[in-house]
N, C-alpha and C positions, 0 to 999 in steps of 0.2 A: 504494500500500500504506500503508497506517495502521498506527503502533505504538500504543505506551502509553508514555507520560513512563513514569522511573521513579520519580519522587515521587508519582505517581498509585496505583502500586501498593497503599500500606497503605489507603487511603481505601476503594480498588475490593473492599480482599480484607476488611477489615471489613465493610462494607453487604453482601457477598455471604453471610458468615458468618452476619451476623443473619438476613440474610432467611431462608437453608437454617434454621436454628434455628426461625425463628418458622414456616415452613410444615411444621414436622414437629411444632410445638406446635397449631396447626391442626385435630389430629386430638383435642385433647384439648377447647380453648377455640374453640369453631368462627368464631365474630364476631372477639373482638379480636384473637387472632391472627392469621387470615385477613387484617385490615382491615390491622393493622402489619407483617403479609410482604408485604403488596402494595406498600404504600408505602416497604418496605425497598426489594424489588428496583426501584421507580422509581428510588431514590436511587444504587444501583449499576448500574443504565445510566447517570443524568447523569453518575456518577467514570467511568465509562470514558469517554463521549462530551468529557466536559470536560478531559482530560487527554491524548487522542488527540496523538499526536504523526506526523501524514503523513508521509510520504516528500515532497520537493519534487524537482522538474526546475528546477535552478538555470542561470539566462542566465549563459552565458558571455562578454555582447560586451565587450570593452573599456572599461575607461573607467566603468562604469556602478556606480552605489551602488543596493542594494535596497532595499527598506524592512526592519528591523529586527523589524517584529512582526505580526499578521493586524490590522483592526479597520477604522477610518475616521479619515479625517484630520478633525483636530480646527481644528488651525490652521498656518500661515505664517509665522513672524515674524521678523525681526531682532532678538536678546536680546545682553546680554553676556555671555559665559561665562566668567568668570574659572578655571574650576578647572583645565583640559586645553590650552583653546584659547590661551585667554588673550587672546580678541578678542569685539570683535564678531562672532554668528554666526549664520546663520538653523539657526531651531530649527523641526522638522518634527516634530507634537504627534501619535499616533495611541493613540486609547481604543478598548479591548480589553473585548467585552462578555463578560458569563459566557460567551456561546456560542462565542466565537472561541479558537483553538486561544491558547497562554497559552506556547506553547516560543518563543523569541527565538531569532534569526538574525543574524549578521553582517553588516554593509551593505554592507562590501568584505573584502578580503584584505589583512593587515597585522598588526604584531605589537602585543601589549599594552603600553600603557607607564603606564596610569595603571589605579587601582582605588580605588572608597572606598564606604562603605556610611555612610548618615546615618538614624537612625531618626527618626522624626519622629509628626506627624499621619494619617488617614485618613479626607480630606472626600473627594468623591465624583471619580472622576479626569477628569472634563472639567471642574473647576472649574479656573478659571484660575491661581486660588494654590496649587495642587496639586503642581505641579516647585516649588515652592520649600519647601513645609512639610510635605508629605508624606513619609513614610520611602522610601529611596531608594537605590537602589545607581548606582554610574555608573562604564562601564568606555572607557577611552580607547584609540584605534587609531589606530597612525600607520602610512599607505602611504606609497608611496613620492610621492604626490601632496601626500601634508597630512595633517593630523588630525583625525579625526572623535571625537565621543561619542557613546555611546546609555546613554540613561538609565533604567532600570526604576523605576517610582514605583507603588504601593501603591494600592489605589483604596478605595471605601467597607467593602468585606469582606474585600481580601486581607491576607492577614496572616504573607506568609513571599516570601520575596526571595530567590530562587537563581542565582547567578551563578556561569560555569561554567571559566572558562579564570583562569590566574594572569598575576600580571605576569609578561612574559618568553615571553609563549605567543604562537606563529603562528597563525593563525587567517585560512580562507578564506573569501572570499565563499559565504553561505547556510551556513555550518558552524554546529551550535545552541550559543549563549553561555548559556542562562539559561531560567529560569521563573518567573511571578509566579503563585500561586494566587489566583485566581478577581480579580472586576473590577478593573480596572487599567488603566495608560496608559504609553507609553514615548515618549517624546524622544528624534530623534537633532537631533545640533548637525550642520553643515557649514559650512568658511569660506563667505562670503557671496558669494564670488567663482565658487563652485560651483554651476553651473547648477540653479534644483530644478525639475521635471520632472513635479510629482505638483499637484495644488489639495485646497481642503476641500473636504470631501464626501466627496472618493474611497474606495471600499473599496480594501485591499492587501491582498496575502499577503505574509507576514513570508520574505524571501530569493529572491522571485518578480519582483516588482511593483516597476520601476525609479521610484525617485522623486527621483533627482540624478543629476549625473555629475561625474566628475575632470575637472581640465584637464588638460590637454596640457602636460608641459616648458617647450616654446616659448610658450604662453600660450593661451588659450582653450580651448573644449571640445573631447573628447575625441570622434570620429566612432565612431559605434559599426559594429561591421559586420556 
C-alpha cells in the first residue's frame, strides 16, 4: 500500500487546483489552456508519485542495520566523524534521485541522542564535497550496540530538510525519521568495526535492504536468523 508524505500534500492539492481551473478555462481559451491543464495535471501526478510514501515489510532479524533511505550507493569509506561518533567511521553515501521515494527510515532501533541542522550549499548530491558543504541535518542513534548517524544533505534542487523524531525519542528499526524534497543524498556513519554488508552500485530501499550489522556483546557479528 502506498500513502502520500504529508509534506506532499500542498504541492499535490495546488497543481491539482490549477489544472481543474485551467481545464474549465478550456472551454473558453481552447489552445492555451488546454496546453497548460495538461501540463498542470503532469505536474500533479509527479507531486503525488514523488512524494508516495509505501508501506515497507521491515526485516526483523537480529542484529541487522537497514539502509536509511531508497536510491544507490554512492560510496564506502572510512571518514572521521567528529560530531556523534567521535571516531573514525565508515560512512555509507546513498543518492536519492527525483524518482526515488525521499521518506527516511531508521537503520536500527535506538533512542535519539544527538540532532543539529547546518544550512549550507546545494552542489549536486553525489559530489563528493556535498556531506560536508551542503545544508544538512544529522540525527544520532545510540542502540544498545553503539552509535550510528544518518545524515540528510540537500542535493542540487532540494530545498527543505525534515527531520522527524526529537532528542529523547525511541525510534525503531524502519520507523520514518525525515524527508528531503526532491534530489538528495543521505549518509549513515557506523563504527568501523560494524560489519557493512551493502557495495557501490547497489540499489536499497530505505528500512528494507540490510547494508550493516551490530556486533555481538561478546565481540563480533551478530548471526542473523
Amino acid at each position: 500500500m502506498t500513502g502520500l508524505a504529508s509534506e506532499g500534500r500542498p504541492f499535490l492539492a495546488g497543481a491539482a487546483i490549477l489544472a481543474v481551473a485551467l481545464w474549465v478555462s478550456a472551454g473558453f481559451l481552447p489552445w492555451p489552456a488546454a496546453a497548460l491543464a495538461a501540463l498542470s495535471t503532469v505536474v500533479a501526478g509527479f507531486m503525488a508519485y514523488f512524494f508516495r510514501d509505501p508501506e515497507r515489510a521491515i526485516p526483523d532479524d537480529r542484529g541487522i542495520v537497514v539502509a536509511p533511505a531508497d536510491g544507490r550507493i554512492l560510496s564506502v569509506t572510512e571518514v572521521d566523524e567528529p560530531d556523534f561518533l567521535g571516531v573514525v567511521a565508515r560512512r555509507i553515501s546513498i543518492f536519492l534521485s527525483i524518482f526515488s521515494v525521499h521518506v527516511q527510515r531508521a537503520p536500527l532501533a535506538g533512542m535519539v541522542r544527538y540532532r543539529s541542522y547546518r544550512p549550507g550549499r546545494f552542489q549536486a548530491a553525489w559530489n563528493a564535497e556535498a556531506s560536508q558543504s551542503n545544508e544538512q541535518a544529522s540525527l544520532g542513534l545510540e542502540s544498545r550496540s553503539g552509535r550510528v548517524l544518518v545524515r540528510q544533505i540537500a542535493g542540487l534542487v532540494a530545498r527543505r530538510i525534515e527531520t522527524y523524531p526529537r532528542d529523547g525519542d525511541s525510534v525503531e528499526r524502519g520507523d520514518r525519521i525525515g524527508i528531503i524534497r526532491f534530489g538528495s543524498r543521505v549518509d549513515l556513519f557506523v563504527p568501523v568495526e560494524w560489519p557493512v554488508v551493502c557495495s557501490v552500485g547497489e540499489k536499497v530501499k530505505g528500512g528494507v535492504t540490510v547494508v550493516a550489522q551490530e556486533p555481538s556483546r561478546e565481540g563480533g557479528s551478530v548471526e542473523t536468523e
